[in-house]
C-alpha positions as CSV (number, residue, x, y, z in Angstrom):
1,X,32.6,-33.7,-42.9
2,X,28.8,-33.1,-41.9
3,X,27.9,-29.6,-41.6
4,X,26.3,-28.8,-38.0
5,X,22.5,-27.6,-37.9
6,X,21.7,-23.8,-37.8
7,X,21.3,-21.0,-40.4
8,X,23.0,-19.7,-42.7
9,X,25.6,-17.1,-41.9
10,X,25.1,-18.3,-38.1
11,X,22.3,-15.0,-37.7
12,X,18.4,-15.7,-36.6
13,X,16.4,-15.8,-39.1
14,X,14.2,-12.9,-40.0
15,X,10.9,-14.0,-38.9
16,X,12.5,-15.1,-35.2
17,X,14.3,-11.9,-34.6
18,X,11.0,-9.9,-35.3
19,X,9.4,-13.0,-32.9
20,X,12.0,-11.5,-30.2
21,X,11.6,-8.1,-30.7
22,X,7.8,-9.0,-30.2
23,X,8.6,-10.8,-27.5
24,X,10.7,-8.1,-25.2
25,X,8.5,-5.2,-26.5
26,X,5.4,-7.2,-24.6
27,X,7.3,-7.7,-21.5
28,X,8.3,-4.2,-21.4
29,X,4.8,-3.5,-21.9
30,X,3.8,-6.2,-19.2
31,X,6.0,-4.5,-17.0
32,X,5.0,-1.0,-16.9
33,X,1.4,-2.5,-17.0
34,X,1.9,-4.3,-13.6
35,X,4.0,-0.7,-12.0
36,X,0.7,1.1,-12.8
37,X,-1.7,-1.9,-11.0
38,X,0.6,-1.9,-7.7
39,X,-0.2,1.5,-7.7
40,X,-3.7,1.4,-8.3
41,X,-6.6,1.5,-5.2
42,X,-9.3,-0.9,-5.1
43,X,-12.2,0.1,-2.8
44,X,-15.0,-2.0,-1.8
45,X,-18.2,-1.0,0.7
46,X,-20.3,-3.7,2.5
47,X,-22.9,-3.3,5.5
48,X,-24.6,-0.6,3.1
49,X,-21.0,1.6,3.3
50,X,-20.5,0.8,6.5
51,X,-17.2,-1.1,6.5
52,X,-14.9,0.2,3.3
53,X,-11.3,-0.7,2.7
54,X,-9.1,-0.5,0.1
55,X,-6.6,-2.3,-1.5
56,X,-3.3,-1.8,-3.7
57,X,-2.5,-3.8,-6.8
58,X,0.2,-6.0,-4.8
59,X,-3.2,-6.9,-2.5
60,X,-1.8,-4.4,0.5
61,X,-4.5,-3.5,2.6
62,X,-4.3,0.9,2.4
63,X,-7.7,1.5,4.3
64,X,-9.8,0.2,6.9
65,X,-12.9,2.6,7.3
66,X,-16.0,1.6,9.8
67,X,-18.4,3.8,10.4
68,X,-19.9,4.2,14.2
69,X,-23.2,2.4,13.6
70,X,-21.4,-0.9,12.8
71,X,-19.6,-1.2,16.0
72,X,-21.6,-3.2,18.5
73,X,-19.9,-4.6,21.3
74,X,-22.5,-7.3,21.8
75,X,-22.5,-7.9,17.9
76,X,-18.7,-8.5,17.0
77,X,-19.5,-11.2,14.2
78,X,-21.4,-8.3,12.2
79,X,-18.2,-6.7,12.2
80,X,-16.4,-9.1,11.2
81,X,-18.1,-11.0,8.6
82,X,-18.4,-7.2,7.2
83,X,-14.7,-6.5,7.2
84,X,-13.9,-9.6,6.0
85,X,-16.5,-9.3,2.8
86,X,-14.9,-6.0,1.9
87,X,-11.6,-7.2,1.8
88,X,-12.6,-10.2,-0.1
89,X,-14.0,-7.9,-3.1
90,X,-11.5,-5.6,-3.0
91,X,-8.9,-8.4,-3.6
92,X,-11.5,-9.9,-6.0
93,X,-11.7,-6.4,-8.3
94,X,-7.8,-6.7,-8.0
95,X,-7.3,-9.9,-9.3
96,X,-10.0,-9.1,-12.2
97,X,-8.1,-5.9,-13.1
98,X,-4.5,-8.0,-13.0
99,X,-6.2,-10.5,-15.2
100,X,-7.5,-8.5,-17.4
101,X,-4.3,-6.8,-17.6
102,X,-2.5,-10.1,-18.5
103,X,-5.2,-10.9,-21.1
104,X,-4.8,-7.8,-23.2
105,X,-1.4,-8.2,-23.2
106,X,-0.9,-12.1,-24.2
107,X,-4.2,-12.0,-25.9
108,X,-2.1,-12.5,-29.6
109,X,-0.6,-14.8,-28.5
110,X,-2.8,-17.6,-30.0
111,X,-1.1,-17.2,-33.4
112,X,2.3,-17.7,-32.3
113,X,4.2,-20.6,-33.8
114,X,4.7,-22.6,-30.8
């Protein structure tokens, strides 16, 4: 009678139980990485500091903040093509921090046996 495929003693082998180990101890790590982004504010100032908002890590909008000089009734489009800049970069330096979060955490992964 054939034997059927797997290891001896029907365990994982060494080198694959340290590869899990690995494995949960980045997403655990991955994890409380992405806690502290949703948590962390991303400002961003356009029309020279006159429109600022701020963003969450989850890309919430926190803060809208215009000061008095950039409200002109007969000039709405200023105001808006400033509001929406702002919350463009703010998103923007959200995404870069998420990223880079994501990077330092896979970035050994290149030697993996896959």
């Amino acid at each position: 009678m054939a034997k059927r495929g797997g290891f001896p003693g029907g365990g994982v082998p060494g080198n694959m139980a340290n590869l899990m180990k690995q494995a949960q101890r980045m997403q655990r790590q991955m994890e409380e990485g992405q806690k502290e982004l949703e948590t962390k504010e991303f400002v961003a100032k356009t029309g020279g500091g006159a429109v600022e908002v701020a963003v969450n890590g989850k890309k919430e909008l926190l803060r809208l903040v215009l000061a008095e000089e950039i409200v002109d009734p007969e000039d709405i489009e200023t105001l808006q093509d400033a509001i929406v800049a702002a919350v463009n970069e703010a998103i923007r330096q959200a995404d870069e921090a998420s990223n880079e979060l994501m990077g330092k955490m896979t970035g050994g992964l290149g030697g993996m046996p896959f």
